[in-house]
N, C-alpha and C positions, 0 to 999 in steps of 0.2 A: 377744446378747453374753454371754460367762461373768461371772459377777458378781464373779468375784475380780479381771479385768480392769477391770469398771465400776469398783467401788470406787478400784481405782489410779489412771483416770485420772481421776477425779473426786478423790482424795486429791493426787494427784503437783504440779499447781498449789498446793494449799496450803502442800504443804513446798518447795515452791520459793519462796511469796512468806516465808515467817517466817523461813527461814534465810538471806533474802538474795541467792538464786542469782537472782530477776529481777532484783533494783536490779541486778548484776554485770554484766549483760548492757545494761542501758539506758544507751544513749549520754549522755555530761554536756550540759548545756542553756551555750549558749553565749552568751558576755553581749558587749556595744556597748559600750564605753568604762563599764564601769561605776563609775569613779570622777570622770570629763566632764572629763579631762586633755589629751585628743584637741587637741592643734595651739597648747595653753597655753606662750606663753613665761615663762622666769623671770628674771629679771636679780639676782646677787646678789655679795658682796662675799668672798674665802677671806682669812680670817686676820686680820681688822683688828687693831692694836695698839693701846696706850693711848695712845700717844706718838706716833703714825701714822709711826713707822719701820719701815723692812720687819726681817722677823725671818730669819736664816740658816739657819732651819730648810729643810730640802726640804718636811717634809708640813705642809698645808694644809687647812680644814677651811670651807666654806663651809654656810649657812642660807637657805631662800628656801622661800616657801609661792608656791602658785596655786591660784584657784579659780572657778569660773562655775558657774551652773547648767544645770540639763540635765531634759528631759523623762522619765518613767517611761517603763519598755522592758513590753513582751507577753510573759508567763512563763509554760507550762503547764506545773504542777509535779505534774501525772496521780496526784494522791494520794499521791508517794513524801515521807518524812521526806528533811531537808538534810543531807548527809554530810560535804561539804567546798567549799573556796570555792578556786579556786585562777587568782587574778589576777595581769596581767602591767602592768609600766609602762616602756615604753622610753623611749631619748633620741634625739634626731633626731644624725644623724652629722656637724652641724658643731655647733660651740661658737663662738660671738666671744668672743676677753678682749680687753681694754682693760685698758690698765697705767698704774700710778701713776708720775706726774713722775721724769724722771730713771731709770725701769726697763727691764730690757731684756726681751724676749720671749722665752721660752725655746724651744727647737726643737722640740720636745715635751713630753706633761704626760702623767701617765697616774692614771686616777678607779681609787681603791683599794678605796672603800666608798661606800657609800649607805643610808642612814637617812631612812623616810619615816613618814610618818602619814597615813594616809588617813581622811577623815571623810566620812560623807554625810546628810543629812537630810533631815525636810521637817517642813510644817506639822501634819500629820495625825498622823504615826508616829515621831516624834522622830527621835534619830541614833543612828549605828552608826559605831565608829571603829574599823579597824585598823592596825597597827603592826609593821614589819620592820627586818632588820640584816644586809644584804647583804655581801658581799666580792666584789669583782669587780676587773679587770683590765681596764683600758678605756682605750690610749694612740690619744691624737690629737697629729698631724701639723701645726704649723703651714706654712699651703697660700701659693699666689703675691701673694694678696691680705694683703698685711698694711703698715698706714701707720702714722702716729704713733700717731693716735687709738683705734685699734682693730684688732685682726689677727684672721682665720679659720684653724678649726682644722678637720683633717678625721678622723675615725674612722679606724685604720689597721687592724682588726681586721676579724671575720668579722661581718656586719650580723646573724644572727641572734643574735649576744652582745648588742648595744645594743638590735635591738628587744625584750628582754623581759629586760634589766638589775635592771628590781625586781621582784623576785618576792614573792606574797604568796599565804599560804597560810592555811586559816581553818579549823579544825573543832566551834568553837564553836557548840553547837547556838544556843542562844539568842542570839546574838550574828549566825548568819546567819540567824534568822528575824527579828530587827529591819532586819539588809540589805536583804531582798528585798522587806519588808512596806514599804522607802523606797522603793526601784527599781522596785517593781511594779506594772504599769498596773492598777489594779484598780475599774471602773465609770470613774473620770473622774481626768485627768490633775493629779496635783500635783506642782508642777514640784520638782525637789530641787537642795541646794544641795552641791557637792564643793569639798571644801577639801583640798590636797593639800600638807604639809610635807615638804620635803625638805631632807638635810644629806649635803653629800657630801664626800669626802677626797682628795683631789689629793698626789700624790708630781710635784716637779719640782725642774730645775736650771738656774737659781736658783728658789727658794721663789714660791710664787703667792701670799704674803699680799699682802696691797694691791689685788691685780687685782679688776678685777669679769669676771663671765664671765655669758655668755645662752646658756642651755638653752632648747631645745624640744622636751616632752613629746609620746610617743605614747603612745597605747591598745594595750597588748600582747592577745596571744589572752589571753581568759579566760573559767570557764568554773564551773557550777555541778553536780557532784557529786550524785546522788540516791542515797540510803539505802531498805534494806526497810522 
């Protein structure tokens, strides 16, 4: 072989790994519920008062955390640096509310925004917490099932809007190597613990303060980003 050939194709690999052209090409590493939200209900209260009167307002601001633990996942991270982190968290396509004394149900409600905190930890590698501020567009249908006590609500929109509703994005180098160093199976399993805050914004008519309403969380796709 001519040596000016040798040399290239012995050179051409290198400048491909320093500039980045392999990470470009390698497929992101794909994560299992990595913040263990998978099938967690939440029950929580939009707009409580001082006076526990309802307010005339339309918008509505609910608060509610969930969390369980969850086992480390199998991660080959073939030598590349962490580029980016880029997580989803859906909401299952009914709601129940349940309304305060004397309320009436409104015929539909529609989730404006969502604000979460995601935490995960464990014993070995401390915690890693991130944090988003979504806007969305998310009207549910009050459905045939609805009594005093409690009415169901159905999604009226396109399902892949709700299933990955929270979006979470991450490029903090250090911040995803405290993630994966929780998440990742590495010799012997330590189980981690997820704590999932969330605050979400309801537009309705009449106002949703008083109600309580029950979410159920999914595990949207999510996926981890590898750098040259």
């Amino acid at each position: 072989m001519n040596l000016r050939y040798l040399l290239l194709a012995l050179t051409l690999p290198l400048l491909m790994t320093s500039c980045g052209l392999v990470a470009a090409v390698v497929p992101p590493i794909a994560l299992e519920d990595p913040f263990g939200v998978e099938g967690e209900s939440i029950t929580t209260e939009f707009g409580a008062t001082s006076a526990g009167a309802l307010s005339t307002l339309a918008e509505s601001t609910a608060n509610a955390t969930a969390g369980r633990s969850f086992d480390d996942q199998e991660l080959d991270l073939r030598g590349f640096s962490l580029a980016r982190l880029n997580a989803a968290v859906g909401l299952d396509s009914n709601v129940v509310l349940s309304a305060p004394v004397g309320a009436s149900y409104p015929e539909t409600f529609t989730i404006t925004g969502v604000s979460a905190t995601a935490k995960v930890s464990d014993d070995i590698n401390g915690s890693a917490e991130m944090t988003i501020d979504n806007e969305v567009s998310l009207t549910f249908k009050k459905s045939a099932r609805c009594e005093t006590l409690s009415c169901d609500y159905s999604f009226t929109g396109e399902l892949a809007d709700i299933k990955e509703a929270i979006q979470i994005s991450e490029t903090d180098r250090s911040k995803l190597a405290s993630f994966v160093k929780i998440i990742r199976l590495d010799g012997r399993n330590s189980r981690n613990e997820g704590r999932f805050s969330l605050s979400v914004t309801a537009d309705s008519e009449p106002s949703l303060d008083g109600f309580k309403a029950t979410f159920k969380l999914r595990s949207g796709e999510s996926s981890i980003k590898l750098g040259g």
